[in-house]
N, C-alpha and C positions, 0 to 999 in steps of 0.2 A: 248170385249177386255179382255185379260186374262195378269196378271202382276205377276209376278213372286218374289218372298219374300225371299232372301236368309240369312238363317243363319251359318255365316262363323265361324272361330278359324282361327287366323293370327301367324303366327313367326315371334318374335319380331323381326320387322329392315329388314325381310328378303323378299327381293322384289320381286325377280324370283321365288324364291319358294312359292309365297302369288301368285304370279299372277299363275299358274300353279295350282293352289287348285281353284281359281276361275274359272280358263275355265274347269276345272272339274266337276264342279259344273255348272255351263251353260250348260255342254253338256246333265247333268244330266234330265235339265229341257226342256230340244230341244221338246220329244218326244211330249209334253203337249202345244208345240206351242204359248208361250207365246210371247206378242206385247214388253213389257218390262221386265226387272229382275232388279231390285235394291239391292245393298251392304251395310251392319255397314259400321257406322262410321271410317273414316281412314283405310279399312279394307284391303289394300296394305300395311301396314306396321305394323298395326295395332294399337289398341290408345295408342300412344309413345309421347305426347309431349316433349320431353326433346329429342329425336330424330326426329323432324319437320323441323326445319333450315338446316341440314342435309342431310335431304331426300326428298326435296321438289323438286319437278319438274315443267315442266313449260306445258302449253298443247300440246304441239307439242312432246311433248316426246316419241320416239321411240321404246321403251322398249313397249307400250301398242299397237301397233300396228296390235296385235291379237287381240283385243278385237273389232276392225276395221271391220277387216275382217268377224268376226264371225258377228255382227250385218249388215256387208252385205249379208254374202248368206245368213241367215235366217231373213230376215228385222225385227231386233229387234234393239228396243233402249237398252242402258246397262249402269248403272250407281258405277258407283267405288270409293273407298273414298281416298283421297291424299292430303297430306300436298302441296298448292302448294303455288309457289313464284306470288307476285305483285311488284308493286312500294311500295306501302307500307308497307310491311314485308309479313308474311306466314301466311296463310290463310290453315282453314279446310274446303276441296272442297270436292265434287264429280264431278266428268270427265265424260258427257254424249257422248257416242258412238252408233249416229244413222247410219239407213240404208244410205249410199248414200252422206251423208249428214255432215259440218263440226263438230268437236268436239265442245262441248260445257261446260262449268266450272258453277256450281254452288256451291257458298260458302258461311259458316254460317255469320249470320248477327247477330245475338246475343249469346257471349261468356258468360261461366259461369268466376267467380273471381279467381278460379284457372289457365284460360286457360290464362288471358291476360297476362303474363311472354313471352307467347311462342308466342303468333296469334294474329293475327287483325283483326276487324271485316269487314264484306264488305257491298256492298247495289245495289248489283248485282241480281234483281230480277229474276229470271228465271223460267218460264213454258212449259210445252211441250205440244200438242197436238197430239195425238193418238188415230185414230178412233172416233174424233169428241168429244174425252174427253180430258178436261182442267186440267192437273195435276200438282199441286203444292209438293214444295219437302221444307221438314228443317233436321236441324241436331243436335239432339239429345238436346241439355240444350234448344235450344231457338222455339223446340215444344212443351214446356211445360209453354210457355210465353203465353199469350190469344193474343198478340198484332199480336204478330206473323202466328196465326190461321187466324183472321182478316183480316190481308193483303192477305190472299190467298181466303177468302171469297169476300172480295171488286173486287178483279181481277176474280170473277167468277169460280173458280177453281171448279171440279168436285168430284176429287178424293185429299185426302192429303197423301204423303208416308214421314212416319219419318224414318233418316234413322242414327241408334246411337251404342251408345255403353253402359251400363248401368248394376250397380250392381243390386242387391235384391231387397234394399231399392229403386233407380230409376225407377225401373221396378214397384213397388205396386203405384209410383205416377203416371205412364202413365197410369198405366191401368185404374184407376179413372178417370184422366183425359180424356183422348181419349173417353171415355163411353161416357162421361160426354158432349163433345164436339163435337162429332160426331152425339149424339139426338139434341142437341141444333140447330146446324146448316144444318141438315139433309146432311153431307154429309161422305163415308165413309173413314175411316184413314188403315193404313195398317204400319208395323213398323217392320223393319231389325236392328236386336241384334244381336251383336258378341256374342260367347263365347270360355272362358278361361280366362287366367289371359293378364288382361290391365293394364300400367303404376303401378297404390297402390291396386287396387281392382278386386277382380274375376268378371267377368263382367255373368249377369243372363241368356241371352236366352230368351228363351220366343215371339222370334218373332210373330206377328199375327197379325191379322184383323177384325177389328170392321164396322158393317154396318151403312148407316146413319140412324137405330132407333138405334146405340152405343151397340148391341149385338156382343158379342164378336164370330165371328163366325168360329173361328179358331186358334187354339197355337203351337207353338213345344216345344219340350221339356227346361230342362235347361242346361244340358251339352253337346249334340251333337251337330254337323252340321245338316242342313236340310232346306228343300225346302218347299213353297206353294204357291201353285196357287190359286190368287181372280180370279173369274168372276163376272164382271161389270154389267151384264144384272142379272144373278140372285142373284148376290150380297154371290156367298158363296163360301168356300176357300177350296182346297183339298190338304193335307201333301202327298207331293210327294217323299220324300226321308229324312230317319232321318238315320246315321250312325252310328255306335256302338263303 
């Protein structure tokens, strides 16, 4: 199974033009045949809380409907980040676009103290199966929770993909972390960073992938966009595209 690590840069608020840098970027990564490709954090609008209520859509939204398509002809799952709407206010999701197959919404279940002004939390668990592998997904603050690891180890998860947005200082605690967590539980982690400027903070970069003995076996840089591909059998990551 080969899964796909995208490191985006979003305009703020600007949805056609974010979605449009993303299948850009999908196509980029066509050639290498990945099963999945995952997106940062809110990475359609990019991390704007104070523009979430706003911008929040619902799953059925039409505007993504490329993202459909494309994970039909090339049977790939595609994961995207979206403020969306519930019963209970607005939630920070990613939007699963499989082959064939219904959309599917996974959304953070633990907010940091900043977020809760803007978002709700949820307890929408969601895993995929791809090629016989159980993959568990969080979003940014509440991968760095242990409980949160946990639950994807209790549900037998295989793989964990974090998928956030994070400054300098965010980024030197995953890395620790994820190391740290990944030999623990022998299982490996893989982690999608924006970059550029989000909401107060220039967000780091640094997307990569750590093995489950927590060898960090892959990075990209801090201010480009950029691609990698993990492979699941021999466990090591190849930078497919970094832009200048």
């Amino acid at each position: 199974m080969r899964i796909g690590i995208v490191q985006a840069s979003a305009k703020k608020g600007a949805i056609s033009l974010n979605i449009k840098n993303h299948l850009n970027l999908i196509k980029s990564a066509l050639p290498s045949k990945p099963d999945l490709i995952v997106f940062p954090e809110l990475s359609i609008i990019g991390y704007e809380p104070e523009l979430a209520e706003k911008l929040a859509c619902t799953i059925d939204d039409e505007r993504f409907n490329s993202f459909q398509v494309v994970a039909d002809t090339n049977k790939l799952t595609i994961g995207i980040g979206m403020p969306t709407q519930s019963k209970e206010g607005i939630n920070i999701s990613m939007l699963l676009f499989r082959p064939h197959k219904a959309r599917l919404i996974y959304s953070k279940q633990l907010l940091h103290a900043d977020e809760l002004p803007y978002f709700v939390s949820s307890n929408n668990q969601v895993f995929l199966i791809i090629k016989e592998k159980k993959i568990a997904f969080g979003i940014c603050y509440e991968t760095l929770q242990r409980e949160h690891f946990i639950k994807a180890v209790e549900n037998k998860a295989d793989i964990y993909i974090a998928s956030v947005a994070k400054p300098e200082r965010g980024n030197k605690k995953a890395y620790v972390h994820f190391s740290s967590i990944a030999k623990e539980f022998k299982i490996p982690i893989l982690m999608s960073n924006c970059v550029g400027y989000c909401d107060n903070f220039m967000s780091n970069g640094k997307s990569a992938a750590w093995n489950k003995d927590g060898k960090l076996v892959a990075q990209l840089g801090k201010k480009h966009q950029g691609l990698l591909i993990y492979e699941t059998e021999s466990e090591e990551a190849t930078i497919l595209q970094i832009d200048n």
